[in-house]
C-alpha positions in Angstrom: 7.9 -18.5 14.2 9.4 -16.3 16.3 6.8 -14.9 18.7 7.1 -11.8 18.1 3.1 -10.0 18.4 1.8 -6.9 18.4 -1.3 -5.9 19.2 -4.2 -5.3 16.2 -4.6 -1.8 16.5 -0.9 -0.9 15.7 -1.2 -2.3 12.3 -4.4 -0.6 12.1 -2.8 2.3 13.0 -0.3 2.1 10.2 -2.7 1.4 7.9 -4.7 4.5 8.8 -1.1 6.5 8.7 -0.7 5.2 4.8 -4.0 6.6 3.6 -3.7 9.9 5.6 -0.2 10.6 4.1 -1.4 9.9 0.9 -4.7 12.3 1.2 -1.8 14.8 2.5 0.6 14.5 -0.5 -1.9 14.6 -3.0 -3.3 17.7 -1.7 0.2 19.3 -1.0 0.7 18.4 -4.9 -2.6 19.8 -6.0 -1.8 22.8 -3.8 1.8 23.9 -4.8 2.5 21.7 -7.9 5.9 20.1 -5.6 5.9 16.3 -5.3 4.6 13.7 -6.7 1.0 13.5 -9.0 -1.7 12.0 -7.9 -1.1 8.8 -10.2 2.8 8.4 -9.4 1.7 8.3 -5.5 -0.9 6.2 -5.9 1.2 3.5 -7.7 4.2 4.3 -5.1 2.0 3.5 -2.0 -1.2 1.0 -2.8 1.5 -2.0 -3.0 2.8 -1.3 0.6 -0.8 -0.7 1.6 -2.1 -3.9 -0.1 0.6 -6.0 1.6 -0.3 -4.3 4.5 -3.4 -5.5 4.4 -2.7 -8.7 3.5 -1.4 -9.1 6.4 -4.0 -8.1 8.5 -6.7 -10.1 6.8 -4.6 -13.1 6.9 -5.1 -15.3 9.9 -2.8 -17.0 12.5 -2.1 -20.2 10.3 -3.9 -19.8 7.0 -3.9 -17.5 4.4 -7.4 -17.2 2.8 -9.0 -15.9 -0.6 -9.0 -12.3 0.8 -5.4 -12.4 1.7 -4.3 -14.0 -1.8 -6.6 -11.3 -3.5 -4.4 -8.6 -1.8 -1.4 -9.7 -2.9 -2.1 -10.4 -6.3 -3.2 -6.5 -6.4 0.0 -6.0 -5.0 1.6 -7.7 -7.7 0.0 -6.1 -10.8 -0.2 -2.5 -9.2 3.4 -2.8 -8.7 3.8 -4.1 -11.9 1.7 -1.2 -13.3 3.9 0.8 -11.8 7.6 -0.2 -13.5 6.3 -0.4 -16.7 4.6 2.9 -16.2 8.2 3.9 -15.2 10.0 2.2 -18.3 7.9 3.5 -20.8 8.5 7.6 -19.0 12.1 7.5 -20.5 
C-alpha cells in the first residue's frame, strides 16, 4: 500500500457527481435530441459508477459479498455494452 487516503465524503462526492451528470445528459438528450440516448449513457456510465462503488463498500482489508456483487454488475453491464456496440454495425 501506499498510503495514500482520502477522506469518505470525496468519493461520495464523486459518486453523487456521476448520477447528476447522468440525470443532466439524459435530459439535455431528451431536450434537443444531441448526445447520447438514454440507454447508450446508461451502459457508458453504470460500470464506472459500479466500480465506484465497489470501492466504497469495500473495507480496509477485505472485500465482502457487496463489493463482489458490484463488480460482477460491472462486468456484465460492460459486457452488455460491447456486444450492444458489435451488433450496431
Amino acid at each position: 500500500m501506499n498510503g495514500f487516503t482520502l477522506p469518505v465524503w470525496v468519493l461520495d462526492a464523486v459518486l453523487i457527481f456521476t448520477l447528476l451528470e447522468f440525470v443532466v445528459l439524459g435530459l439535455r438528450y431528451k431536450l434537443t435530441q444531441r448526445g447520447l440516448n438514454w440507454a447508450d449513457l446508461s451502459l457508458g456510465l453504470t460500470p464506472g459508477f459500479l466500480l465506484m462503488l465497489t470501492y466504497r463498500v469495500s473495507g480496509p482489508d477485505q472485500v465482502g459479498g457487496p463489493a463482489l456483487l458490484c463488480l460482477a454488475l460491472a462486468g456484465l453491464v460492460h459486457t452488455a455494452d460491447f456486444y450492444r456496440r458489435y451488433k450496431q454495425k
